[in-house]
Backbone bond lengths (Angstrom), bond angles and torsions (degrees), N, CA, C in turn:
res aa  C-N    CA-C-N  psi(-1)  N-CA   C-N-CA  omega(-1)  CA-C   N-CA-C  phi
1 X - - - 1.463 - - 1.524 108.15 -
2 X 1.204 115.61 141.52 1.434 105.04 -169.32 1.651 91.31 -164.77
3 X 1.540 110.72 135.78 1.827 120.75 -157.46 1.551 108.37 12.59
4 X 1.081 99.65 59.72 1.578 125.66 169.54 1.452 121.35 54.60
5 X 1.076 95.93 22.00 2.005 95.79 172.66 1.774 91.69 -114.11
6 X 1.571 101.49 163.09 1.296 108.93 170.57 1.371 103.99 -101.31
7 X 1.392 107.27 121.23 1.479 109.91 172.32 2.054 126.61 -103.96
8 X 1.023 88.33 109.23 1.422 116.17 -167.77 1.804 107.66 -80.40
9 X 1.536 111.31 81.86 1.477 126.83 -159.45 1.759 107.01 -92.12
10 X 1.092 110.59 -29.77 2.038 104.81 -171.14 1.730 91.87 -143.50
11 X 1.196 118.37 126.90 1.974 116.44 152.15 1.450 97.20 -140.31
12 X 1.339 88.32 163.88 2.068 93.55 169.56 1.649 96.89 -169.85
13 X 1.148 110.43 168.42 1.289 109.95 -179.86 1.706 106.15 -129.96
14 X 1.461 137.98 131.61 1.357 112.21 172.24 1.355 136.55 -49.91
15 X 1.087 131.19 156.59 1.659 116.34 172.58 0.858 125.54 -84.13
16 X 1.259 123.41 -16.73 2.272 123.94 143.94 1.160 100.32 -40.09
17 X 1.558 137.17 -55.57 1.481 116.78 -125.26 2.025 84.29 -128.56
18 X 1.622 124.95 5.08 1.424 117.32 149.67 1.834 134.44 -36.46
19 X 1.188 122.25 155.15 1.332 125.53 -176.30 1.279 114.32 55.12
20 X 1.567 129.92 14.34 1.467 120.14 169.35 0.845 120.59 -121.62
21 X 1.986 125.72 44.55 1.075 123.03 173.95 1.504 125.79 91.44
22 X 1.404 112.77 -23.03 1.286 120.15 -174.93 1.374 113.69 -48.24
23 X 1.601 123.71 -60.43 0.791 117.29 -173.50 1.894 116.27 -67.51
24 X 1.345 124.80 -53.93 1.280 134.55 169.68 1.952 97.19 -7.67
25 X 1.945 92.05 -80.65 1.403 95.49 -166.59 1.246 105.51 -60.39
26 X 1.466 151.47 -34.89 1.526 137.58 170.73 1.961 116.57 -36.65
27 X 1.726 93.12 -41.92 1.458 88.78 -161.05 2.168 88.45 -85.60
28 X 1.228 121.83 -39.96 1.220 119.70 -160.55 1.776 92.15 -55.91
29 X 1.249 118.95 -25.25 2.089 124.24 -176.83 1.468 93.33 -66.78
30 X 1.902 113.47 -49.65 1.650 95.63 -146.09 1.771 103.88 -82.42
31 X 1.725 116.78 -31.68 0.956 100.08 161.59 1.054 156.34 -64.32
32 X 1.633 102.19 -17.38 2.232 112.22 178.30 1.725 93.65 -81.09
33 X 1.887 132.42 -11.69 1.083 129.44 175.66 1.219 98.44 -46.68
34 X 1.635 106.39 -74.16 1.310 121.09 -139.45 1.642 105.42 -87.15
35 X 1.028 104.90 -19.05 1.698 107.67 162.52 1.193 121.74 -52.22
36 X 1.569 97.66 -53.38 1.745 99.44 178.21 1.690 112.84 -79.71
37 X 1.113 117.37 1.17 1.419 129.93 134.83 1.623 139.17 -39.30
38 X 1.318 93.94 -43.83 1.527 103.87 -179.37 1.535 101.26 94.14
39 X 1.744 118.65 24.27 1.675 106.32 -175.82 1.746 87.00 -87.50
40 X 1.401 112.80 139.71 1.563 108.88 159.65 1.240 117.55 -71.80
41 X 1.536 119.15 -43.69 1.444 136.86 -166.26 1.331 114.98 -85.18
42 X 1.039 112.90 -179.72 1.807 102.37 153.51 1.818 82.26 -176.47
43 X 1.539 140.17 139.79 0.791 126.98 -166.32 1.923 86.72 -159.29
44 X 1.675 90.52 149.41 1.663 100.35 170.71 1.426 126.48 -122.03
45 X 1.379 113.78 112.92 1.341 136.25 -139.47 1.656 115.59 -172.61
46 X 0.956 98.55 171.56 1.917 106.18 -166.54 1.710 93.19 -128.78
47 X 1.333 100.20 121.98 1.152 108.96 -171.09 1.901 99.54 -123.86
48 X 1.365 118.34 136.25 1.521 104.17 -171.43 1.448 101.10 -107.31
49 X 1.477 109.61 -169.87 1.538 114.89 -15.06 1.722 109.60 -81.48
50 X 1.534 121.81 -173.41 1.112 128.17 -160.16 1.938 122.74 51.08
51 X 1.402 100.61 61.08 1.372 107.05 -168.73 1.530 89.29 -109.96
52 X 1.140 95.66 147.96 1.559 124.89 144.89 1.995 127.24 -29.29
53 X 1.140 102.66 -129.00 1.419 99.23 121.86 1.631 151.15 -146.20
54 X 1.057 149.78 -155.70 1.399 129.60 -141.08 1.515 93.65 -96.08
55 X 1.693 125.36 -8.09 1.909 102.14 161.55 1.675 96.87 -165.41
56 X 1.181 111.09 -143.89 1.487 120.32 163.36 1.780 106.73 -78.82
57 X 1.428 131.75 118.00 1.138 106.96 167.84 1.888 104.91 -89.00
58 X 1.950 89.05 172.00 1.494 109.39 -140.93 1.717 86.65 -78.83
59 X 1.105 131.11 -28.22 1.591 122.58 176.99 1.289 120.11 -37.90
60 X 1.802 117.64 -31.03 1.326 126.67 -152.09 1.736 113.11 -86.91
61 X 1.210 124.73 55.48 1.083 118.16 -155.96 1.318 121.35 -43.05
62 X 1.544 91.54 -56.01 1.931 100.84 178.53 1.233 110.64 -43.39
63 X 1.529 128.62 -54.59 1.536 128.51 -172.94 1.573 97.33 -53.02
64 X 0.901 124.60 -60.81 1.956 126.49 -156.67 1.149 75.46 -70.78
65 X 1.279 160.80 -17.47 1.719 133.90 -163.68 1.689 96.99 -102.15
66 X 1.369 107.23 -31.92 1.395 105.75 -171.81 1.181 122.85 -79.83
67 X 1.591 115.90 -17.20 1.195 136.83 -178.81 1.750 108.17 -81.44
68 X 1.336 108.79 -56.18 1.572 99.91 169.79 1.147 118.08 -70.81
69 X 1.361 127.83 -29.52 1.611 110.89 164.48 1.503 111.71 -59.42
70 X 1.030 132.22 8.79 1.636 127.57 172.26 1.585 107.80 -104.75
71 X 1.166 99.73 -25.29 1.470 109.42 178.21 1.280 122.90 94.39
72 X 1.779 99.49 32.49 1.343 92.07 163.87 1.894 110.73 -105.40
73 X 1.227 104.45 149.42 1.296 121.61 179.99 2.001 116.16 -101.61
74 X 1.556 96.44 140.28 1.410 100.43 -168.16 1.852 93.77 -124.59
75 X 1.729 113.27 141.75 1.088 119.88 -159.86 1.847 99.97 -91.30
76 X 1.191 110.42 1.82 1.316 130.01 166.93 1.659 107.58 67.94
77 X 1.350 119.56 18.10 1.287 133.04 175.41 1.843 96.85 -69.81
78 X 1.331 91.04 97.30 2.199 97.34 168.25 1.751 123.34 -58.25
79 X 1.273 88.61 123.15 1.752 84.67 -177.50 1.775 88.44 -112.53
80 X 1.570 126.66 149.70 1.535 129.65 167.22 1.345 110.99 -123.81
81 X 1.228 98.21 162.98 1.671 110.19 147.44 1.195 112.15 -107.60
82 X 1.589 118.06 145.18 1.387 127.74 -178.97 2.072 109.12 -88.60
83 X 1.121 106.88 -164.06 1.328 104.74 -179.08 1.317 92.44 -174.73
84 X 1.215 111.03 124.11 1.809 120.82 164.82 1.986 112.11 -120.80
85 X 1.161 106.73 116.91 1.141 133.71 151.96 1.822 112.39 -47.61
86 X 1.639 104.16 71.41 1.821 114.84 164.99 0.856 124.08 -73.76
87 X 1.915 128.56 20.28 1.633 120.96 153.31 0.999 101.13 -85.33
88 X 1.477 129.80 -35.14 1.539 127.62 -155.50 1.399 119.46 -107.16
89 X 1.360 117.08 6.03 1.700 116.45 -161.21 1.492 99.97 -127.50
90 X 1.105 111.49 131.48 1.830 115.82 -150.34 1.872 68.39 -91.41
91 X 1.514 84.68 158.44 1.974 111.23 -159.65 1.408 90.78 -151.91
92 X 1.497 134.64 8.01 1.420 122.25 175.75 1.480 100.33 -74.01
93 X 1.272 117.26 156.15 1.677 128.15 -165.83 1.653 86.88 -146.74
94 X 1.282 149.89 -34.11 1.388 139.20 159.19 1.395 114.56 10.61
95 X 1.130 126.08 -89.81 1.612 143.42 159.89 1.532 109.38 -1.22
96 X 1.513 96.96 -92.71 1.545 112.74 -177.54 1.691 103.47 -77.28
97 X 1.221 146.90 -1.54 1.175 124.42 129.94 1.544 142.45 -37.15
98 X 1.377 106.21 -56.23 1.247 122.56 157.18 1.297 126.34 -48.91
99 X 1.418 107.02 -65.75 1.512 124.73 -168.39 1.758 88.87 -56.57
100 X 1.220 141.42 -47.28 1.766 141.36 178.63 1.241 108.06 -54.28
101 X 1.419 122.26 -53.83 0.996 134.24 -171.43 1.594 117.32 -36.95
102 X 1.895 98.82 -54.48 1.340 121.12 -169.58 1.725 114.08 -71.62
103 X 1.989 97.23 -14.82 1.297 98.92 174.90 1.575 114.87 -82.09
104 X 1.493 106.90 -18.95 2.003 98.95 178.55 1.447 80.68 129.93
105 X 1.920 148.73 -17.01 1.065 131.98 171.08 1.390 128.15 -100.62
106 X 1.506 109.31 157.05 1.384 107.73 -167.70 1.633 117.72 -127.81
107 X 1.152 118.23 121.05 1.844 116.54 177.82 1.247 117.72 -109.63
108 X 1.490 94.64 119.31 1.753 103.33 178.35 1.248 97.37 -136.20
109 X 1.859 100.80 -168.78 1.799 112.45 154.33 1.219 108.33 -85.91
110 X 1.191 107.81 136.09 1.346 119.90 155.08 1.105 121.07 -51.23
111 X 1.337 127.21 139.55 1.750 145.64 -165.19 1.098 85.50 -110.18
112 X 1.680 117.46 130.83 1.508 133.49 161.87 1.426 126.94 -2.62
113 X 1.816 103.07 -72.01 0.891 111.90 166.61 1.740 143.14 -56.44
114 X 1.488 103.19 15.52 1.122 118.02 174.30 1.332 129.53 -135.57
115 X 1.227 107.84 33.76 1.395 135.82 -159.14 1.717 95.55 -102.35
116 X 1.005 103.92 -45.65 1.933 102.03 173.33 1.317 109.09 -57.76
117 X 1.672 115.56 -66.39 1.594 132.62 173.98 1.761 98.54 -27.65
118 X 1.000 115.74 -70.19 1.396 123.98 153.14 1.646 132.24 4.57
119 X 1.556 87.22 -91.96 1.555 96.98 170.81 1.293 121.15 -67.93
120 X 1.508 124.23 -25.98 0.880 119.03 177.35 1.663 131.98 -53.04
121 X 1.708 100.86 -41.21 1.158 149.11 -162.13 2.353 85.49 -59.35
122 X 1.495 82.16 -60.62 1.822 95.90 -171.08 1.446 103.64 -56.47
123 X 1.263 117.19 -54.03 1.530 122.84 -175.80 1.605 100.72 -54.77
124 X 1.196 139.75 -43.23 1.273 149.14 -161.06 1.536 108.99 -71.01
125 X 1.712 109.87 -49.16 1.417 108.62 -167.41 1.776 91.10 -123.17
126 X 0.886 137.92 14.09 1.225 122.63 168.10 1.779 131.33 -121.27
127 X 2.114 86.24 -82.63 1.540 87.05 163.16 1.584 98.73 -179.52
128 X 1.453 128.95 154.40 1.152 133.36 -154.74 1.656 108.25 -77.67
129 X 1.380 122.44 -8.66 1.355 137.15 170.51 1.403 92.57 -70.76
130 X 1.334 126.10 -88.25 1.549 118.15 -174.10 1.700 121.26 -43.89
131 X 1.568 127.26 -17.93 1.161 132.19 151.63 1.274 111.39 -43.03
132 X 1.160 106.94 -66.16 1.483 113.20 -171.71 1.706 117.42 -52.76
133 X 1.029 102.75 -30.93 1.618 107.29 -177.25 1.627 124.40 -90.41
134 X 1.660 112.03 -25.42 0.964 125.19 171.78 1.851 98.86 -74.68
135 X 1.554 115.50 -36.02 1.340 81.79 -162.85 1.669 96.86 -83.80
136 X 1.729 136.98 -17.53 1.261 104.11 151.98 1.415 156.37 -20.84
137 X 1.361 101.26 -26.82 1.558 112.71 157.07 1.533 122.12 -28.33
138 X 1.419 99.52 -48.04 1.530 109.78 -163.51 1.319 97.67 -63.34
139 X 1.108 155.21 -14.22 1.293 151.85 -152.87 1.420 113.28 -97.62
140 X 1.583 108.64 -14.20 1.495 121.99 -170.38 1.709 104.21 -115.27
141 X 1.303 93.78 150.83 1.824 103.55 176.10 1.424 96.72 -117.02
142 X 1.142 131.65 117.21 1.354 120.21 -14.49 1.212 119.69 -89.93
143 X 1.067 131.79 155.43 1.224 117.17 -163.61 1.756 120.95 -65.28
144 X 1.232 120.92 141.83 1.605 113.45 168.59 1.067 126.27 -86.83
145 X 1.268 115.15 85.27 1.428 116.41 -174.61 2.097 100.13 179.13
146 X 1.203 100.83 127.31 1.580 130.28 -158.98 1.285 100.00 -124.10
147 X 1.334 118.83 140.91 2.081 125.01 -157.67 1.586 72.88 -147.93
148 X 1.869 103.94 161.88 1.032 122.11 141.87 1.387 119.07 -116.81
149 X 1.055 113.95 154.24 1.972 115.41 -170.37 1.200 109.26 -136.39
150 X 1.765 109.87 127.78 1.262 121.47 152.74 1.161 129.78 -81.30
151 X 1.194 140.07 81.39 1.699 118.45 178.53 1.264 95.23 90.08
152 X 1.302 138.34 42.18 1.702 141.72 -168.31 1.492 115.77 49.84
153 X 1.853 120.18 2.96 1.389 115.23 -169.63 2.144 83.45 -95.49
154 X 1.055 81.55 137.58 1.749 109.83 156.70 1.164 110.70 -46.80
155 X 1.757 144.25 152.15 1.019 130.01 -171.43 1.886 90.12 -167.07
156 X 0.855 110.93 -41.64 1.580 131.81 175.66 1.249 139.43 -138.48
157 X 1.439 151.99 151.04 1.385 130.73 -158.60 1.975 93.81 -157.74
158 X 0.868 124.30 137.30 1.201 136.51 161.48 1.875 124.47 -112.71
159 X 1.537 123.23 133.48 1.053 111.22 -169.91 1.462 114.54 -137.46
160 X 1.476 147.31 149.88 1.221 151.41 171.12 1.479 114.03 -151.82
161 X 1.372 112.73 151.25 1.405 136.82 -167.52 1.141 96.27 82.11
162 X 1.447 151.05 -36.74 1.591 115.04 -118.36 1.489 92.69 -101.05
163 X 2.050 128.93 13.91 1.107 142.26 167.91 1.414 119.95 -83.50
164 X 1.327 88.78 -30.40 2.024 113.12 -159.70 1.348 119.83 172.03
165 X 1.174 137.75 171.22 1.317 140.51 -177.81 1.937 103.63 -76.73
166 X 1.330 95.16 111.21 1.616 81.01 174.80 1.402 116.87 75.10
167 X 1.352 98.10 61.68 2.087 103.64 -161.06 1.328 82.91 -154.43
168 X 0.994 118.14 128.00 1.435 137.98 160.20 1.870 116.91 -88.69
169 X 1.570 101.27 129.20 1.400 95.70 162.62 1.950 95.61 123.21
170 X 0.771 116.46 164.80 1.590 142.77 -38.15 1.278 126.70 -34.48
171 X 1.861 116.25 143.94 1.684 113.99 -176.38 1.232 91.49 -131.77
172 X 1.494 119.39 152.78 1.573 133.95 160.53 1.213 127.63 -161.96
173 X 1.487 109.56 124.21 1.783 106.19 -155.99 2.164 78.58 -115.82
174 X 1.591 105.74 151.56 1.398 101.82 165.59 1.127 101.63 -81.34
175 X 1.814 115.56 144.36 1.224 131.25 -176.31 1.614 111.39 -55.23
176 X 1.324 134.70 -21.86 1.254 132.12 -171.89 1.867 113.13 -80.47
177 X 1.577 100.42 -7.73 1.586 125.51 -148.48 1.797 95.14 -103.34
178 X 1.356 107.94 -56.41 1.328 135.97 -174.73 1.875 102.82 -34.32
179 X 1.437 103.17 159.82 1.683 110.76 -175.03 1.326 110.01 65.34
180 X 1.536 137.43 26.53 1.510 141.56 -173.13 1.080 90.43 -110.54
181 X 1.574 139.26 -55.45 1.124 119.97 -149.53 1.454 100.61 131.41
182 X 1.262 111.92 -36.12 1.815 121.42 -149.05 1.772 103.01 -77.09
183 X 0.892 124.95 6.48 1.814 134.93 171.88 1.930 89.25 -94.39
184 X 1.273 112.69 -76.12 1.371 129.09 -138.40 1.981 83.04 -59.45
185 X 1.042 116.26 -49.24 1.807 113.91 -178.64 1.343 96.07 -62.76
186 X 1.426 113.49 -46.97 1.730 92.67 -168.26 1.522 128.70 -53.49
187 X 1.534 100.35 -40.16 1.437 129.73 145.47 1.570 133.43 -5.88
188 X 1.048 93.06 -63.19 1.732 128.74 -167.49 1.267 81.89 -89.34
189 X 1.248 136.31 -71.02 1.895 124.95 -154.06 1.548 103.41 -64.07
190 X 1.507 124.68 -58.30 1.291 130.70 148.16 1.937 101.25 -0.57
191 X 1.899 100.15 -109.73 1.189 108.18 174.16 1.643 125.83 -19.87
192 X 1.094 122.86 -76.94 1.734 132.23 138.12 1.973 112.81 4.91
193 X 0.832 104.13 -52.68 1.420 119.67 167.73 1.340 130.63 -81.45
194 X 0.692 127.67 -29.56 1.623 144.51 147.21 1.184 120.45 -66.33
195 X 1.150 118.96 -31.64 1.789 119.57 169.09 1.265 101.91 -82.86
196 X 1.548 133.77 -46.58 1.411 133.01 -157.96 1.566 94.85 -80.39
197 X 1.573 129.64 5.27 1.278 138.53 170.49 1.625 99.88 -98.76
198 X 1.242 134.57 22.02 1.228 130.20 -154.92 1.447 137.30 9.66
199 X 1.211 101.87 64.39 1.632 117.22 158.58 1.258 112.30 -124.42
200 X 1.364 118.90 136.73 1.414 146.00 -146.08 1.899 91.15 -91.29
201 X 1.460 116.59 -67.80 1.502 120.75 163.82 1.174 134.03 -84.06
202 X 1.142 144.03 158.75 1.311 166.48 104.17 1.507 141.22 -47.70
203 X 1.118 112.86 123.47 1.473 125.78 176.86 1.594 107.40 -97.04
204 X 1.354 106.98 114.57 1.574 118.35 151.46 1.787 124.92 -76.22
205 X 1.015 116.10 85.16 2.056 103.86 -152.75 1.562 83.74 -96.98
206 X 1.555 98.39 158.88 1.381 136.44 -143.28 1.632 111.85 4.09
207 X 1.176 125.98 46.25 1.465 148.71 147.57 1.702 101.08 10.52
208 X 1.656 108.32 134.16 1.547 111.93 150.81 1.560 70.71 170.83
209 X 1.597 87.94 154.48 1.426 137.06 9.91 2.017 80.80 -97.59
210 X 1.555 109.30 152.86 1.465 116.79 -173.54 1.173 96.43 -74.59
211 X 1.101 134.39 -57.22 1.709 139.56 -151.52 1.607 99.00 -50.50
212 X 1.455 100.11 -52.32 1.753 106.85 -162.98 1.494 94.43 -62.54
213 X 1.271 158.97 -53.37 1.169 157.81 178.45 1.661 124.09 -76.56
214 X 1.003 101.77 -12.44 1.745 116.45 146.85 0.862 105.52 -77.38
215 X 1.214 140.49 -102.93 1.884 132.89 177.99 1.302 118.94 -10.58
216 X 1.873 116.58 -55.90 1.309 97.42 -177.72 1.576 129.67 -108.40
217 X 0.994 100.13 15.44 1.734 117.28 169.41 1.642 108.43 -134.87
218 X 0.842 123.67 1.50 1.613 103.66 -157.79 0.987 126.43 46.43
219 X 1.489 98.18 57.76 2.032 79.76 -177.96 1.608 93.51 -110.27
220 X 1.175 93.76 152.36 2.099 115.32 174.85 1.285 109.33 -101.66
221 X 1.497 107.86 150.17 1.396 114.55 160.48 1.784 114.02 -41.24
222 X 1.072 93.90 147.43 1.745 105.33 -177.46 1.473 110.23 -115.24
223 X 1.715 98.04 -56.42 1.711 97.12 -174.93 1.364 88.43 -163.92
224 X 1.703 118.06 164.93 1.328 124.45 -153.29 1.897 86.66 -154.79
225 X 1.622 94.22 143.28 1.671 117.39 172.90 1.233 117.59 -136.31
226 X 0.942 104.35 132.51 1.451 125.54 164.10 1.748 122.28 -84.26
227 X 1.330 127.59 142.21 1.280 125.66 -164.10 1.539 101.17 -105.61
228 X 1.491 121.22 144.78 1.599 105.71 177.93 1.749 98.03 -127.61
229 X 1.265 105.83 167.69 1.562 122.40 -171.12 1.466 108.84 -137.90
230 X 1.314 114.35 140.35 1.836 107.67 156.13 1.649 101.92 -149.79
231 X 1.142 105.66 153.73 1.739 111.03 -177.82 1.663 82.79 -93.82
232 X 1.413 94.17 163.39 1.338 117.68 -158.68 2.290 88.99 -117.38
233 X 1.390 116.94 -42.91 1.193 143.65 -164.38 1.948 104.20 -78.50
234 X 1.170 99.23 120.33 1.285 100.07 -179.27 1.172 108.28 -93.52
């Protein structure tokens, strides 16, 4: 339950034990639960951090069929994951390293000890979900997660793994910072890192804005979700 809806993030049913109800009676248990809860809502969706993923994706027919036959309704607003191809998509940052550099900014990894400075930074200008994920970092040697710095102040932050193996994201440049360049390198070193971990692809999960990561990676749609809802309240 979470700001008072029940949020219903991963189900599946085996394919031995499909078409016999299993699932029906699972969901007819979790909703008279949470009813007699007092949840109005109950909705299926990926809520972060540590989500699943960001809805039902659209491949799943049976699920989206099984779901509106229950009567839940989806506002059909598309959420994706992206996918970039890291044999083929040049990830050198050299250039606009320099060229930042000469402006007074600087892109590296973040050193441990700056992993709070960090999160803090996300909680401050973004939102306490991406806090949470940036400061996962700490959990990794070295850590995944790349800042740019003015004058030792934080200004931008780039992040991978701390979603999934080979998952790109969380990113946040301050709006006054933005149109430099200093996302699209952070990007690339990120990406860059994930290949030098030997994996060939990348996942951008619940992706935006597309264009900016089309332009600067090529990355394509991968897979797409839909969010579902049902009132619980007659």
């Amino acid at each position: 339950i979470l700001e008072g809806r029940g949020i219903i993030k991963l189900f599946g049913v085996s394919k031995a034990h499909r078409r016999k109800g299993v699932a029906t009676a699972l969901f007819d248990e979790l909703e008279a639960r949470l009813r007699a809860r007092g949840v109005a809502v109950v909705a299926v969706e990926g809520v972060g951090p540590n989500y699943f993923l960001p809805g039902v994706e659209l491949s799943h027919t049976d699920t989206i069929a099984f779901l509106m036959h229950r009567g839940y309704d989806s506002d059909r607003k598309t959420r994706v994951d992206l996918e970039v191809d890291l044999e083929r998509t040049d990830l050198d940052t050299s250039d606009a390293e320099k060229r930042l550099r000469a402006e007074g900014i600087v892109l590296r990894r973040a050193h441990p000890a700056e992993i709070a400075t960090a999160s803090r930074f996300a909680l401050e200008n973004f939102s306490a979900v991406w806090q949470a994920e940036v400061a996962h970092s700490a959990d990794f040697c070295p850590p995944p997660l790349f800042i740019a710095l003015e004058a030792d102040r934080v200004v931008a932050f780039a992040a991978y793994d701390v979603d999934g193996t080979a998952r790109f994201g969380p990113m946040g440049t301050l709006p006054s910072y933005r149109r430099r360049g200093i996302g699209a390198a952070l990007l690339k070193m990120c990406l860059r890192s994930i290949r030098d971990n030997g994996y060939l692809r990348s996942e951008i999960g619940w992706a935006g804005p597309i264009g900016f990561y089309a332009r600067t990676v090529n990355a394509r749609i991968h897979r797409a979700y839909w969010t579902f809802g049902k009132s619980l309240v007659d």
